[in-house]
C-alpha positions as CSV (number, residue, x, y, z in Angstrom):
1,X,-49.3,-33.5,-61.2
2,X,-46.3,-35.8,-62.3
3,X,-43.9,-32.7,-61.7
4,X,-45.4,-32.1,-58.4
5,X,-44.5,-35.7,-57.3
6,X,-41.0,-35.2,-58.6
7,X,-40.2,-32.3,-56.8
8,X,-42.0,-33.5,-53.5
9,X,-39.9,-36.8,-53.9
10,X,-36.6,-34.6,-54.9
11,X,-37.1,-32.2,-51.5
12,X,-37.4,-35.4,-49.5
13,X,-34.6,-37.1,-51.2
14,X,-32.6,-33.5,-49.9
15,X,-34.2,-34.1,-46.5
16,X,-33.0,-37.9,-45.5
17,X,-29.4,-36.9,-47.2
18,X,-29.2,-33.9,-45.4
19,X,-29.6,-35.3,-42.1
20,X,-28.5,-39.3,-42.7
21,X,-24.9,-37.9,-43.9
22,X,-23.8,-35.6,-41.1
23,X,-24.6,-38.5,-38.4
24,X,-22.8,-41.1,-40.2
25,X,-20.2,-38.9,-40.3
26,X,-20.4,-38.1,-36.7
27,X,-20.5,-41.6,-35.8
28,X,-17.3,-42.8,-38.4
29,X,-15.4,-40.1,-36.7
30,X,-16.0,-40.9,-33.0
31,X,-15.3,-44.7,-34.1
32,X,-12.0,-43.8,-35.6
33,X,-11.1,-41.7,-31.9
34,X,-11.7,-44.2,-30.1
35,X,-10.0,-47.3,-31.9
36,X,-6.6,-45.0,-33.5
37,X,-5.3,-44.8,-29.4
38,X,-5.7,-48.2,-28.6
39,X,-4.8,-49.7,-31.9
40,X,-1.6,-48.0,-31.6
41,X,-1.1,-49.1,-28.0
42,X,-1.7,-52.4,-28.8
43,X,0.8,-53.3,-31.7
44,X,4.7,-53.4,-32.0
45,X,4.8,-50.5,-34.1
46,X,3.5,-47.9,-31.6
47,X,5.6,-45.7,-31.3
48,X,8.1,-45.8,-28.4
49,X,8.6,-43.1,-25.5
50,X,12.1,-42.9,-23.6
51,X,11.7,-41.7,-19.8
52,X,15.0,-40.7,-19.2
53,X,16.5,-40.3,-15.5
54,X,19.6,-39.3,-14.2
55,X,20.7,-39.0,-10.5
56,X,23.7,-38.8,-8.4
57,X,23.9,-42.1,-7.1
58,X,26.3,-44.2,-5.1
59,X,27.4,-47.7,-4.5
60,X,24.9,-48.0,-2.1
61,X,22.1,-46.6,-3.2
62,X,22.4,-48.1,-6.7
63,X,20.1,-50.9,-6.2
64,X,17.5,-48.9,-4.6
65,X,17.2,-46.4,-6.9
66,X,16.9,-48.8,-9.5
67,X,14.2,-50.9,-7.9
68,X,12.4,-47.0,-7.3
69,X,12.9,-45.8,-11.2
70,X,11.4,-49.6,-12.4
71,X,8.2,-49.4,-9.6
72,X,7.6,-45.7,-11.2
73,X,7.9,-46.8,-14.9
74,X,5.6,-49.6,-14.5
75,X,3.1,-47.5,-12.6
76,X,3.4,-44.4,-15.0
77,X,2.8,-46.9,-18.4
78,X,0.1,-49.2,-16.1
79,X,-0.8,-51.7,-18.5
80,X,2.1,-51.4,-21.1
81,X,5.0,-53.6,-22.0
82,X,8.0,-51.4,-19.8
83,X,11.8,-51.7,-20.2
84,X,13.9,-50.2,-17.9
85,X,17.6,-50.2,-18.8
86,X,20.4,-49.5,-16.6
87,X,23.8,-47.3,-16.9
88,X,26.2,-45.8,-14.7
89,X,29.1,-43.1,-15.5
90,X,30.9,-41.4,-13.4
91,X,32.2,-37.8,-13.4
92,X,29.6,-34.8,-13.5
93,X,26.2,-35.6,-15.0
């Protein structure tokens, strides 16, 4: 009787393990995919992304195209620090 108790209480043992660790596994994971994006949005060691834009632009023009390029920067990173630096050249892009 004893060995029938043992293996009752061994198979159920299997049971709550066999269904306990896959959902807290599932439930670690979707806690980690949801807090890795937004941790690394949040802090000064994200990683940076460059948006880089050349035109043709004139004397003229210069000021609105900058005021265009900083309005679309700020509404493609909605929500995130956004520095927009300036440079001009001349001769053939």
């Amino acid at each position: 009787m004893r060995a029938h108790r043992l293996l009752t209480a061994t198979a159920l043992l299997t049971v709550v393990l066999a269904t306990s660790v896959p959902a807290a596994l599932t439930a670690f994971a979707d806690g980690i995919g949801d807090a890795g994006p937004s941790r690394a949005v949040q802090h000064q060691s994200a990683a940076r992304t460059v948006l880089d834009i050349r035109s043709v632009v004139t004397a003229a023009d210069r000021g609105t195209v900058d005021a265009s390029v900083r309005a679309a920067a700020h509404r493609a990173f909605d929500g995130l620090p956004v520095d927009v630096g300036a440079g001009t050249r001349s001769g053939r892009l």
